[in-house]
C-alpha positions as CSV (number, residue, x, y, z in Angstrom):
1,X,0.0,0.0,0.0
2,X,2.7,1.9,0.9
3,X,4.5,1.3,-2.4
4,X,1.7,2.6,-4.1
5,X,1.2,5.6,-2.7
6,X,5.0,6.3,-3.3
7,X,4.8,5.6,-6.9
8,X,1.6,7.5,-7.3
9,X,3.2,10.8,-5.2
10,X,5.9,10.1,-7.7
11,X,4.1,10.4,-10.9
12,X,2.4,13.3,-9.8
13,X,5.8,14.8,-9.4
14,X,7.4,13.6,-12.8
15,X,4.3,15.6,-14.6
16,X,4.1,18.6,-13.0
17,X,8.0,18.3,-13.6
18,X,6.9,17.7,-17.4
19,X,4.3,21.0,-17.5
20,X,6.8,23.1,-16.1
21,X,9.2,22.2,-18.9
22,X,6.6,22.5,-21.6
23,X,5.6,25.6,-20.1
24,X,9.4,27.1,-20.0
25,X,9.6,25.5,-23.6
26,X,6.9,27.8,-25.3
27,X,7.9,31.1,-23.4
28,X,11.8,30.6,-24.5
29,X,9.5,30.3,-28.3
30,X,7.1,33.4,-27.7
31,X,10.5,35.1,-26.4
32,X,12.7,33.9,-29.8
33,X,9.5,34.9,-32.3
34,X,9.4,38.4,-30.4
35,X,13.2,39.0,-30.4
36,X,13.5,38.0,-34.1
37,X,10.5,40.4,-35.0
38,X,11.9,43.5,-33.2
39,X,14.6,44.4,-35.5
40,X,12.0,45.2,-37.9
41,X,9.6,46.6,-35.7
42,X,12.1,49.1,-34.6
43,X,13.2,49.8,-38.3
44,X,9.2,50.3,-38.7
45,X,8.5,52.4,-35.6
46,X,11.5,54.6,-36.4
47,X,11.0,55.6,-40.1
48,X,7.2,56.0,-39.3
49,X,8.0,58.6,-36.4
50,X,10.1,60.1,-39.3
51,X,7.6,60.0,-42.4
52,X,4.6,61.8,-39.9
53,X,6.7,64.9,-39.7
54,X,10.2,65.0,-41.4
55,X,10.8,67.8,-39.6
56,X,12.0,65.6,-36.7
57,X,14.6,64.4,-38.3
58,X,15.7,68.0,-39.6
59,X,15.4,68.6,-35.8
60,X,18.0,65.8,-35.4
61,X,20.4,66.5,-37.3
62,X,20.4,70.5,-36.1
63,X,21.0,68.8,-32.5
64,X,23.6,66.9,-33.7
65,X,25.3,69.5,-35.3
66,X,25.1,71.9,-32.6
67,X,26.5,69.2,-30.2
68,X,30.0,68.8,-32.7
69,X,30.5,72.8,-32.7
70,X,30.2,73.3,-29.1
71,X,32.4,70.3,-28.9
72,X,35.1,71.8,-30.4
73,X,36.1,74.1,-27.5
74,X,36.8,71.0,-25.9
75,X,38.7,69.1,-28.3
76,X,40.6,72.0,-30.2
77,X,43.8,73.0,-28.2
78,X,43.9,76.4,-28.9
79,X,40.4,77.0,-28.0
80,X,40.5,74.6,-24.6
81,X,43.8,76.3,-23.9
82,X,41.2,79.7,-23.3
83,X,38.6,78.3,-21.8
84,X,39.6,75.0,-20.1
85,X,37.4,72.5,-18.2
86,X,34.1,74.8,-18.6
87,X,34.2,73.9,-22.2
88,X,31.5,71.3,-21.3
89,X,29.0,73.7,-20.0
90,X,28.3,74.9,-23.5
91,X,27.6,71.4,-24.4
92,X,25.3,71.2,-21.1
93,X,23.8,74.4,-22.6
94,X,23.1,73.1,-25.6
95,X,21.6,69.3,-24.7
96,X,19.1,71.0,-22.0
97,X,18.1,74.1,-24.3
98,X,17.9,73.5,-27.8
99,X,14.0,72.4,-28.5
100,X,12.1,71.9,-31.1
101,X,10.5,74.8,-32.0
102,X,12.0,77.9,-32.1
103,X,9.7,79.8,-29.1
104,X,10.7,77.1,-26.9
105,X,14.4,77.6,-27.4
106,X,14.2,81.0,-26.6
107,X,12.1,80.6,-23.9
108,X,14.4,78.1,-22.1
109,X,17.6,80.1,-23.6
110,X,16.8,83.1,-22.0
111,X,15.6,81.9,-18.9
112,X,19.0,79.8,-18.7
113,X,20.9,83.3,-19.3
114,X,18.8,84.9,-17.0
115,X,19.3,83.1,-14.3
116,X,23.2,82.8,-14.9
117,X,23.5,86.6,-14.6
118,X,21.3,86.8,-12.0
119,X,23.0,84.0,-9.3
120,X,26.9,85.4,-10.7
121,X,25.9,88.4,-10.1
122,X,24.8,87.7,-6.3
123,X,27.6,85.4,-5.8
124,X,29.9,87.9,-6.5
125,X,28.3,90.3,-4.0
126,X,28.4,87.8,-1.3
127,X,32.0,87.0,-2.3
128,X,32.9,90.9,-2.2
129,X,31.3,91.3,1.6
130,X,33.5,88.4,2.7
131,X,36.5,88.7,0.9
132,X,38.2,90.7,4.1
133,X,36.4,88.6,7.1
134,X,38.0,85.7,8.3
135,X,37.4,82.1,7.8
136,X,34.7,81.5,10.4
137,X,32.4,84.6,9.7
138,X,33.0,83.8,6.0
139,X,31.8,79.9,6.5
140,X,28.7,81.7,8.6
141,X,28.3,84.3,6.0
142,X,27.8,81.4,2.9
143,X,25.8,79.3,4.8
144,X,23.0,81.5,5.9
145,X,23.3,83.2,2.8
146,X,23.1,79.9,0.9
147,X,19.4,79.0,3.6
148,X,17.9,82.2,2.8
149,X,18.2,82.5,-1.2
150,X,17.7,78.9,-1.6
151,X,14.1,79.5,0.8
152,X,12.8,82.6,-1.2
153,X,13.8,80.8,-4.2
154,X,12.0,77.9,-3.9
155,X,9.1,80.1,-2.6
156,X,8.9,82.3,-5.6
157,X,8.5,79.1,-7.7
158,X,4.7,78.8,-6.2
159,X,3.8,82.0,-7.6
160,X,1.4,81.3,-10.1
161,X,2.9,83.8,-13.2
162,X,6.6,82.9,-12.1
163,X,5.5,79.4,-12.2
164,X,4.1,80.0,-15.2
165,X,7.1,82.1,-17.1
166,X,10.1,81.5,-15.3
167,X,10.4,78.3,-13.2
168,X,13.5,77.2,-15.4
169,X,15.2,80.8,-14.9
170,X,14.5,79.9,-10.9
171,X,16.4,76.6,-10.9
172,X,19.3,77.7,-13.0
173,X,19.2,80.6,-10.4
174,X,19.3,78.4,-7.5
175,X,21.9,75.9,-9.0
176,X,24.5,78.6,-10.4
177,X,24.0,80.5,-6.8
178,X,25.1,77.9,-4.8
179,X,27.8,75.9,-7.1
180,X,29.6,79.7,-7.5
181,X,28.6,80.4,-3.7
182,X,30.0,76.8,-1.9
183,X,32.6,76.6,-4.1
184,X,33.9,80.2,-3.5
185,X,35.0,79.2,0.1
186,X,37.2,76.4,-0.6
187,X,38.9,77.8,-4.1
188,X,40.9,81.0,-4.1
189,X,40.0,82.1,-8.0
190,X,36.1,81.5,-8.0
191,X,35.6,84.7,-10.0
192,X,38.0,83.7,-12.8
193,X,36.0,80.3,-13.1
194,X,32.1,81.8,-12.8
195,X,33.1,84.6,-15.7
196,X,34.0,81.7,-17.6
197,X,31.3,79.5,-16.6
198,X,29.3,82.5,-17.9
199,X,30.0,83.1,-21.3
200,X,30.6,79.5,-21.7
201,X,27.3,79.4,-21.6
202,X,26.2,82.1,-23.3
203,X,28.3,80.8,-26.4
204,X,25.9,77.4,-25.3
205,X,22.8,79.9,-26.0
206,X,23.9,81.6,-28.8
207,X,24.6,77.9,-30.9
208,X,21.3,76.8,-29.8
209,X,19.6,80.5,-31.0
210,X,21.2,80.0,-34.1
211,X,20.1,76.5,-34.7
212,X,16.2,77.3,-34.2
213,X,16.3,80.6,-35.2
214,X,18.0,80.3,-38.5
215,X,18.1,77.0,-39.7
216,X,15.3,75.9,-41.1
217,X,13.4,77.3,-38.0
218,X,10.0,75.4,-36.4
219,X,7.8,78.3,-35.5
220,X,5.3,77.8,-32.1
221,X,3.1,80.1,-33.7
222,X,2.6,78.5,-37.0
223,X,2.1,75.0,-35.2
224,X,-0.6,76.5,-32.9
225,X,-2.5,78.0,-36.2
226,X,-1.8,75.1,-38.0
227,X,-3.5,72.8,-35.0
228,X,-6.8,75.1,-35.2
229,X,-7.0,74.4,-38.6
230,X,-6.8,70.9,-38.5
231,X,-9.1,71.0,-35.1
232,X,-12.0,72.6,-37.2
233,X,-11.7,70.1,-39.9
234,X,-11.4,67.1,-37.6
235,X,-14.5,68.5,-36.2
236,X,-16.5,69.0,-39.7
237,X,-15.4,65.2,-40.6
238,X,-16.7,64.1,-37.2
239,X,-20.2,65.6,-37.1
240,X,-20.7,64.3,-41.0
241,X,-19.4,61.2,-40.4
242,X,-21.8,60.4,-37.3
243,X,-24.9,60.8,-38.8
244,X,-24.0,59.2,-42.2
245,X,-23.4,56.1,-40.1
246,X,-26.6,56.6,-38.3
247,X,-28.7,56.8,-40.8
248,X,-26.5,53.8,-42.9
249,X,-28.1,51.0,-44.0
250,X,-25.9,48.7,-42.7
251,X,-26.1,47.6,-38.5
252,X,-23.4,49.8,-36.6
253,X,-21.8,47.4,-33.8
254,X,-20.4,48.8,-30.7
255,X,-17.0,48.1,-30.8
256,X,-14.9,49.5,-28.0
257,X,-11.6,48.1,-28.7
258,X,-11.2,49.6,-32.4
259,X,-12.0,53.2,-31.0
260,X,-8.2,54.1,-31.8
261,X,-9.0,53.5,-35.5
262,X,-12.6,54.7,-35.6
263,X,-12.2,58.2,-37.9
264,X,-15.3,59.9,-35.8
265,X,-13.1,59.4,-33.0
266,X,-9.9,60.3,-34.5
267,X,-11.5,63.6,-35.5
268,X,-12.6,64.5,-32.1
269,X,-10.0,63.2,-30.1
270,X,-7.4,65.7,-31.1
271,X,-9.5,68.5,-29.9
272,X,-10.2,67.5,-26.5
273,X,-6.8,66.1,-26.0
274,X,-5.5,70.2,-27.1
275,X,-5.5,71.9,-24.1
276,X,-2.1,71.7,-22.4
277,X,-0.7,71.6,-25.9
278,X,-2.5,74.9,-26.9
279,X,-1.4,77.1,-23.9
280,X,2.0,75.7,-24.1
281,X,2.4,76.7,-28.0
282,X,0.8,80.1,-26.8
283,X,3.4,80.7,-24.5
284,X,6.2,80.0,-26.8
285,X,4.6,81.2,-29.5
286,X,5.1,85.1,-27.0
287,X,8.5,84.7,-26.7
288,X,9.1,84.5,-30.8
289,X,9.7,87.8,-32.8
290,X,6.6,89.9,-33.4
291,X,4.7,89.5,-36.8
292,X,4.3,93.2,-37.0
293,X,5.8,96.1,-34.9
294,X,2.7,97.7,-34.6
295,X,0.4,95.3,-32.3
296,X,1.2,91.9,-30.3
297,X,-0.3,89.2,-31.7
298,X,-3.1,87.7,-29.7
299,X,-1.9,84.0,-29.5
300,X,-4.0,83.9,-26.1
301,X,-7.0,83.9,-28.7
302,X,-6.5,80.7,-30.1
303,X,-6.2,79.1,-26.7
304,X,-9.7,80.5,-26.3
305,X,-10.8,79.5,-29.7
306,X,-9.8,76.0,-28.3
307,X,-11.9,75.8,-25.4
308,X,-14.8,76.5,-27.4
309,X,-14.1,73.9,-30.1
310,X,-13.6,71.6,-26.8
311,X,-17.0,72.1,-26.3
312,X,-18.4,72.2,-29.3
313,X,-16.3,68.7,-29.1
314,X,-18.5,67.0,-26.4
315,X,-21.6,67.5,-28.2
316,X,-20.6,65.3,-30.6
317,X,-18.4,62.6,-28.1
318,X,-22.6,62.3,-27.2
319,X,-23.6,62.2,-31.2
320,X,-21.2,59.2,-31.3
321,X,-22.4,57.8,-28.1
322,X,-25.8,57.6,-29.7
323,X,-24.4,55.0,-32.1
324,X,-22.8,52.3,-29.7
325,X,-26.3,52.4,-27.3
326,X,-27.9,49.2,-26.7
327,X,-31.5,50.7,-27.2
328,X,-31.9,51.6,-30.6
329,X,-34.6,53.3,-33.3
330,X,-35.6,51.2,-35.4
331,X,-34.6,52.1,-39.0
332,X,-38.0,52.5,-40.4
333,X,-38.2,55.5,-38.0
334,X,-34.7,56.5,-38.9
335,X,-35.4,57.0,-42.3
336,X,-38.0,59.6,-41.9
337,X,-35.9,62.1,-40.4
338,X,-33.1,61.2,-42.8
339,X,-33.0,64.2,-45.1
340,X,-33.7,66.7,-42.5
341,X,-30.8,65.4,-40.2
342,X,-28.3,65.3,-43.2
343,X,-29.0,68.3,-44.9
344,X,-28.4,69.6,-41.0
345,X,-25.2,67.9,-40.8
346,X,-23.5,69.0,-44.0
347,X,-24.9,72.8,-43.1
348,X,-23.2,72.5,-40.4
349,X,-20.0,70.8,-41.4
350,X,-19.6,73.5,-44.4
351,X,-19.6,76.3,-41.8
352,X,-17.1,74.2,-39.3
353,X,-14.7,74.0,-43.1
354,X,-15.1,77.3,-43.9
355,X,-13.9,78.6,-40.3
356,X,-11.0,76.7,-41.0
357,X,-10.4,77.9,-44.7
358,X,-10.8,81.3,-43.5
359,X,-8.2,80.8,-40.5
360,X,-5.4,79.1,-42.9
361,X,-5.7,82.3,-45.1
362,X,-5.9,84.3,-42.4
363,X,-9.2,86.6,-43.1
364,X,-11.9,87.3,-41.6
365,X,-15.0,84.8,-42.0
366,X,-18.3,85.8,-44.3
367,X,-20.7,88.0,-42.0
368,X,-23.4,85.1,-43.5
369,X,-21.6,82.0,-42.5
370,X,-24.6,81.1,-40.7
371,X,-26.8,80.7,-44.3
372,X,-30.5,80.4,-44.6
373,X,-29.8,76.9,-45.8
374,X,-29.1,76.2,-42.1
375,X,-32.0,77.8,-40.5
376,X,-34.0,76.3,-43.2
377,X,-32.6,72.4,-42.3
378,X,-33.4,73.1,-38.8
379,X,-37.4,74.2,-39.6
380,X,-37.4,71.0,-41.9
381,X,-36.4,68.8,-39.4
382,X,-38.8,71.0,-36.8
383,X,-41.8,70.0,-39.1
384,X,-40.8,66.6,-39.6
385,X,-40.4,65.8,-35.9
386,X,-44.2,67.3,-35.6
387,X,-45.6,65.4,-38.2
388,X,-44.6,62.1,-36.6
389,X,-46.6,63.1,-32.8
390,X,-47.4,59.2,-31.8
391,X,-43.7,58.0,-32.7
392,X,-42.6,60.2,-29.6
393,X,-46.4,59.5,-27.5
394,X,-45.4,56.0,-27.7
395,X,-47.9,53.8,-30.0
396,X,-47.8,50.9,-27.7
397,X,-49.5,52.3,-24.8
398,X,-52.2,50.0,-25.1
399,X,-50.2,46.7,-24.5
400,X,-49.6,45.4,-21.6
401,X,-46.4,42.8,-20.6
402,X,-45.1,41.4,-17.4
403,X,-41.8,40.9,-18.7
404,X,-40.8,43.3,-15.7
405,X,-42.7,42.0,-13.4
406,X,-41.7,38.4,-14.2
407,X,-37.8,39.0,-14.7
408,X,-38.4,41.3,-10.8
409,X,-39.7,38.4,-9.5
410,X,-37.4,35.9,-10.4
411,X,-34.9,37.8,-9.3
412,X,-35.9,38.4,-5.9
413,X,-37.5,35.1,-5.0
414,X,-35.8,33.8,-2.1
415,X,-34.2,30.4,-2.9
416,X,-36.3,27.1,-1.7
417,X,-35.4,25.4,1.0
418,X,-35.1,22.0,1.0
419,X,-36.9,19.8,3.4
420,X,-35.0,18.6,5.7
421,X,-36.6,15.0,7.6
422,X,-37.8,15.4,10.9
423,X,-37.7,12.0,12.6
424,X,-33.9,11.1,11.7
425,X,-33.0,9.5,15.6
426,X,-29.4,10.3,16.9
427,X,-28.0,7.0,16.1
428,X,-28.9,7.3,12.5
429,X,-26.6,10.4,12.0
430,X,-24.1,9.2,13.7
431,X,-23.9,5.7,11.8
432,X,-25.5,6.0,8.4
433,X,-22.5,7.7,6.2
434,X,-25.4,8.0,3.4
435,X,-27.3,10.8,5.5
436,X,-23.9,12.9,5.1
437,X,-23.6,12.4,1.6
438,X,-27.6,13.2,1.1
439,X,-27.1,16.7,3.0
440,X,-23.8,17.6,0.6
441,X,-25.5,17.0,-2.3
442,X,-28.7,18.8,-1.3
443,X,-26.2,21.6,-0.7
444,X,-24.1,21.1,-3.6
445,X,-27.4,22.1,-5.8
446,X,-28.6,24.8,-3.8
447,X,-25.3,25.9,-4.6
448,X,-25.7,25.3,-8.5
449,X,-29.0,27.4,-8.4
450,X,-27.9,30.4,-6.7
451,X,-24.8,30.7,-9.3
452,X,-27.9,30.1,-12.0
453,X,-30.1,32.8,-10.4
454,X,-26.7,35.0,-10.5
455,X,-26.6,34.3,-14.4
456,X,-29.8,35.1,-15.1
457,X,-30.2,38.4,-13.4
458,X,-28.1,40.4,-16.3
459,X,-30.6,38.8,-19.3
460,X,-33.3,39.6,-17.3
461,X,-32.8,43.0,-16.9
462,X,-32.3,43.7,-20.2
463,X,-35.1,41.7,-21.2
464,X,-37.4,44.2,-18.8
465,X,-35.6,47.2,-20.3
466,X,-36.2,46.8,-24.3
467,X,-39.9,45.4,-22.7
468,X,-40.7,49.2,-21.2
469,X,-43.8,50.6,-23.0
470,X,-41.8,53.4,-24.1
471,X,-41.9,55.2,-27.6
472,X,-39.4,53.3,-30.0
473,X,-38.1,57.1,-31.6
474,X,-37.2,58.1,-27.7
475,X,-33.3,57.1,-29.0
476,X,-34.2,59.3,-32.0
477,X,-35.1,62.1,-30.2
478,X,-31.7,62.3,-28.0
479,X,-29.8,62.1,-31.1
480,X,-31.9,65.0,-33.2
481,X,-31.4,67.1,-29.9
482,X,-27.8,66.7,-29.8
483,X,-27.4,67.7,-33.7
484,X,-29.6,70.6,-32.8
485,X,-27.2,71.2,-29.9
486,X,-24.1,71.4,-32.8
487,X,-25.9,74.8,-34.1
488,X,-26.3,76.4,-31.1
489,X,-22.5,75.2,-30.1
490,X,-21.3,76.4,-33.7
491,X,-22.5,79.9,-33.0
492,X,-20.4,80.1,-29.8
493,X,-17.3,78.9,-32.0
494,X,-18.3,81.5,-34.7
495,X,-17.8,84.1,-32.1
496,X,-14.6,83.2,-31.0
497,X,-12.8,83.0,-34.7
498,X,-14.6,86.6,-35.5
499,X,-12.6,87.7,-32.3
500,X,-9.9,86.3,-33.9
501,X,-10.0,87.8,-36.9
502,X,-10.4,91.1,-35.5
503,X,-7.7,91.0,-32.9
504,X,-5.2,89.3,-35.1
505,X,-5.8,91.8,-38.0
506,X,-7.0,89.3,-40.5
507,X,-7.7,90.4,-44.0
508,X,-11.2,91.9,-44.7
509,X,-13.4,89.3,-46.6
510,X,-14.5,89.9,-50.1
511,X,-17.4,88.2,-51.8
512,X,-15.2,85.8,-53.5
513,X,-13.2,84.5,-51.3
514,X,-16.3,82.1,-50.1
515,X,-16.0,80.2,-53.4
516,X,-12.3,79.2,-52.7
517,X,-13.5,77.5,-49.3
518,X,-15.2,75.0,-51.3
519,X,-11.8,73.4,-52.1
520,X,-10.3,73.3,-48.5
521,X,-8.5,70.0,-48.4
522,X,-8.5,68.2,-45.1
523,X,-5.2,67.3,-45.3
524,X,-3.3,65.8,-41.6
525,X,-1.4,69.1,-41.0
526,X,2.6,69.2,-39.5
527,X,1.3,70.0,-36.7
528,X,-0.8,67.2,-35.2
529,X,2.3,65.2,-35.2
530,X,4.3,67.0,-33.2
531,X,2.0,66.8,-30.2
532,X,4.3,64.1,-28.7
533,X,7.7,66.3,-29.5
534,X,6.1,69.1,-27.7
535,X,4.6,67.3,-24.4
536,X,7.8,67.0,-22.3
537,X,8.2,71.2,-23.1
538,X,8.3,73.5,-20.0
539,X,5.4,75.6,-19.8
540,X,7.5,78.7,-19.4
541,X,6.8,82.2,-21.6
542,X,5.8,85.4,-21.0
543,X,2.0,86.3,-21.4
């Protein structure tokens, strides 16, 4: 018996043995398949990120040039002869400055410089007030001086428009002032070494201003108008793509896990995701040279412009929530509101295209944007929702279903108890094993139910909800409130880009520059995919 169970404890072991070495077998497979694939899927990812926008790799290369000239003070005798070991802090200069687009160079270049000048320029104070005291005042001296700047420092970072502007300028302050202030007490020629810290640095700064300035410069302020562009056409594409599917032919599934490649949600989903990426190209976009001497241009504008198209967004995040719902109109009913809803759509959609047409010239929009054609879709679909009164009264008022009332009361029925035997004696449970297995059984299926009960609850419910004697247009009617909902949303954006137009100085319409609208591509601009370049960017300009 013995032997048995030794040999039985030992097969056990050998196959668990035997799945744990089939099991290492087909990771060590899934690990060689994904390690032979990821050569190419790097090649892939990498001359994707560089087909998007090529400007990235002209971006590159300007880095990597920059790098090799500031790399020459180091490596060229007669030049590292001059400046010696601080040679590297123009290559520092030039790794943590130079950005992508031009504004944002500037903005971090100049709050770099800043700083510098600012923490040398206290340093040497400090080291002028205790250049005649001895050691022990002088150690006192630096070390309070060192608690208090760093304290007010840090403090001024809180404040919302230095926060906002200079936070950059503040740490470069705070990490010059006390490498130049420490290091003053233990080396004898700390002047000599900040002055050529200093313009170490500035020859850093004025590499990386040269790069993005004249090189084949990325300008903040053309991204941000090129992004509102593409914003308002994302938008048009959305709004007529949502009600041509709704009113399809075809049965719409929901399908949650292709969202990513959905184009309704592609055209949305860069204007709700604009927000930090707006006011960040706004403030870089202030620190660039002025387009005219005369005014400031109003780049704050188009961060308000944004906020409106963000909510002129949600209206239609709902519009394509309308298609994935479980309770649906049929499409008998769909199909009389068809031509109201799409001549509603595309009214709408050609104003939303002609915004944008009017922003990439950079005019000012037609006073009659808003055309009779629109107000004349929304009476049309007025009338036809009036003409159809028992569709929204709900037709089946009359019949009557307990479909609710059964599905409720299955699923709060209390489970039956079994009946247990009365007259068992106390020697019969204690001798007949049969009893025992009887009572685990009985509890076994009790069990069985209750996990059935569980099951059934869900299809129940939704058995009682498409069973409500509501009307069968009441999905309908959320959807033609939402499109109406777009109009009153698109007036709101109208607003904004007139304010735009005024403020920025666009060009005055004429009567025929309506007619060129009609052949607005909606081309992917630059500018949409440099969202990710842009995210890791300091918020830092001046308002």
């Amino acid at each position: 018996m013995d032997m048995d169970k030794a040999m039985e404890a030992g097969d056990r072991i050998q196959d668990w043995f035997r799945d744990k070495v089939d099991y290492m077998k087909e990771r060590f497979e899934i690990i060689g398949k994904k390690m032979k694939r990821l050569p190419s899927s790097t090649w892939q990812t990498i001359c994707q990120v560089g087909r998007e926008d090529p400007r990235r790799v002209i971006h590159s290369f300007k880095v990597g040039l920059s790098l090799a000239l500031v790399s020459l003070l180091y490596l060229m005798q007669p030049f590292f002869r001059g400046i010696g070991q601080n040679a590297i802090w123009a290559v520092m200069t030039v790794v943590v400055v130079l950005e992508f687009t031009a504004g944002a160079t500037l903005c971090k270049g100049m709050n770099r410089g800043l700083g510098t000048l600012l923490a040398g320029s206290l340093a040497f104070l400090i080291e002028y007030i205790t250049q005649h005291s001895d050691r022990i005042f002088q150690a006192i001296f630096i070390g309070v001086a060192v608690f208090f700047i760093g304290t007010a420092s840090t403090y001024l970072r809180f404040l919302p428009h230095i926060k906002k502007n200079y936070d950059y300028g503040v740490v470069i302050f705070i990490l010059t002032f006390n490498l130049i202030t420490v290091s003053s007490y233990r080396v004898d020629n700390v002047l000599k070494i900040a002055h050529e810290r200093l313009y170490t640095i500035a020859i850093g700064c004025g590499v990386c201003l040269f790069m993005s300035l004249i090189v084949l410069p990325n300008w903040s302020g053309e991204d941000l108008h090129n992004s509102t562009v593409f914003k308002l056409e994302g938008l048009a594409k959305s709004i007529e793509a949502c009600v041509n599917v709704y009113f399809s032919e075809k049965e719409t599934e929901a399908n949650t896990d292709k969202s990513t490649e959905d184009p309704i949600y592609m055209g949305y989903k860069a204007v709700l995701d604009s927000k930090t990426n707006d006011e960040t190209l706004a403030l870089h976009a202030s620190w660039e040279p002025r387009h005219s001497r005369h005014f400031r241009f109003p780049w704050q504008q188009y961060v308000k412009l944004g906020c409106a198209l963000r909510h002129f967004g949600y209206t239609i995040v709902a519009l394509h929530g309308c298609l994935q719902t479980e309770i649906q109109t049929p499409k008998t009913v769909r199909a009389l509101f068809k031509d109201p809803c799409n001549r509603l759509a595309a009214e709408v959609t050609k104003a939303l295209m002609e915004l944008a047409g009017s922003i990439r010239n950079r005019r000012q929009c037609s006073p009659e944007i808003l055309s009779d054609h629109l107000h004349q879709a929304l009476q049309d679909l007025n009338t036809a929702l009036k003409s159809q009164p028992r569709l929204f009264l709900g037709a089946k008022s009359n019949q009557t279903t307990n479909v609710l009332d059964i599905a409720a009361a299955a699923a709060a029925a209390p489970p039956q108890k079994p009946r247990k035997e009365l007259g068992v004696s106390l020697s019969t449970v204690k001798t007949d094993t049969s009893a025992l297995l009887e009572w685990r059984s009985k509890k076994a299926s009790e069990r069985a139910k209750e996990a059935e009960r569980k099951a059934l609850r869900p299809t129940l419910s939704k058995i009682a909800i498409t069973s409500l004697e509501l009307s069968e247009a009441l999905p309908f009617a959320a959807f033609a409130s939402l499109l109406v909902e777009t109009v009153a949303r698109l007036d709101l954006v109208i607003e904004e880009v007139e304010e735009l137009g005024r403020v920025a100085r666009f060009k005055e319409f004429k009567t025929g520059d309506d007619k060129m609208v009609v052949t607005v591509t909606c081309d992917r601009p630059k500018m949409d995919n440099i969202v990710g370049d842009l995210s890791h960017l300091h918020s830092h300009g001046i308002d």
